[in-house]
C-alpha positions as CSV (number, residue, x, y, z in Angstrom):
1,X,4.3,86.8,25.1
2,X,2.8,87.4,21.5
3,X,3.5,85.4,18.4
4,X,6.8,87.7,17.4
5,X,8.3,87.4,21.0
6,X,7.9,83.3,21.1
7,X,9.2,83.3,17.4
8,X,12.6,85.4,18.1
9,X,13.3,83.2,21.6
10,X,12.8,80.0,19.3
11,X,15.0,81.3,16.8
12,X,18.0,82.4,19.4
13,X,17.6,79.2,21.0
14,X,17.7,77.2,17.8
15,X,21.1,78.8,16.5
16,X,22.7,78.5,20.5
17,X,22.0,74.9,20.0
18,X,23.0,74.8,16.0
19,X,26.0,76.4,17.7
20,X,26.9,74.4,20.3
21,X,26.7,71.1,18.1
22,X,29.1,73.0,15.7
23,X,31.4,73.5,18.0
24,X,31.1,69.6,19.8
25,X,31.7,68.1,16.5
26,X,34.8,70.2,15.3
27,X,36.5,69.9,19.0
28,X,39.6,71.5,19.7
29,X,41.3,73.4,16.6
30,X,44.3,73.0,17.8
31,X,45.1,70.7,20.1
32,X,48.0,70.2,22.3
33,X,50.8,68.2,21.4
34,X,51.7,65.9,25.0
35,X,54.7,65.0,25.1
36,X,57.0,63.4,28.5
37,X,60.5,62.7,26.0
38,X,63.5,63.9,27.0
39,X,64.0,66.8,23.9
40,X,60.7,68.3,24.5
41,X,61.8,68.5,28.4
42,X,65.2,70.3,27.1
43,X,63.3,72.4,24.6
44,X,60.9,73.6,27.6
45,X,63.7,74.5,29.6
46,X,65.9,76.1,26.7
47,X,62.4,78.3,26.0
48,X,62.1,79.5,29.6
49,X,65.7,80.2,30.1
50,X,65.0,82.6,26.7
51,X,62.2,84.0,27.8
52,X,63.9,85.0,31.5
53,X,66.5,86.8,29.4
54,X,64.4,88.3,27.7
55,X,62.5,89.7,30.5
56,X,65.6,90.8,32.3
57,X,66.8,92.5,28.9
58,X,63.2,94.4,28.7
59,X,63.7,95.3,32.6
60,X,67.2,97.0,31.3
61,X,65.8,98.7,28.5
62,X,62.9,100.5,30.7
63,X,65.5,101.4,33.5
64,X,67.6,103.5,30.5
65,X,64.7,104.8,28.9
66,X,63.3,106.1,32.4
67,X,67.0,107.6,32.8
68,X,67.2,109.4,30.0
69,X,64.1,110.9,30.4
70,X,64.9,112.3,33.9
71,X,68.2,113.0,32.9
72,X,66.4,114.7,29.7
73,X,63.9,116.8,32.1
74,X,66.7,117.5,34.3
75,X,68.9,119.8,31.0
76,X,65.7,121.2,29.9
77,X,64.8,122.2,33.6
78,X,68.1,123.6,34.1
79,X,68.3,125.6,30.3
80,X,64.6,127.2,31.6
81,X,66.4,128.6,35.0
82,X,69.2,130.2,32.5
């Protein structure tokens, strides 16, 4: 390796480690909140009982769109034949 060569690898190598101290020393942004009490077990549960109807409303939704579309390729289909 030449002069230029050795100087770029020292450089990358330098700001990888700049980097990874950066990122050691200002940890997690946004850490977690643990909690075992009894209202964050009930708000858990409330949140996944929302999110299943949610996904079962979404479920619905698709099913009428699909439906209408075949029913809508069905009229136009049929007005063609005409």
């Amino acid at each position: 390796m030449d002069g230029g060569q050795i100087t770029a690898v020292v450089i990358v190598a330098i700001v990888m480690v700049a980097s990874i101290i950066r990122a050691g020393m200002r940890g997690s942004r946004h850490p977690l909140p643990f909690s075992s009490d009894e209202g964050t077990r009930a708000e858990n549960l409330r949140l996944r009982d929302e999110v299943q109807d949610l996904k079962e409303r979404i479920k619905v939704l698709e099913r009428i769109t699909v439906e209408k579309e075949n029913s809508l390729a069905k009229e136009i289909g049929s007005l063609r034949d005409r």
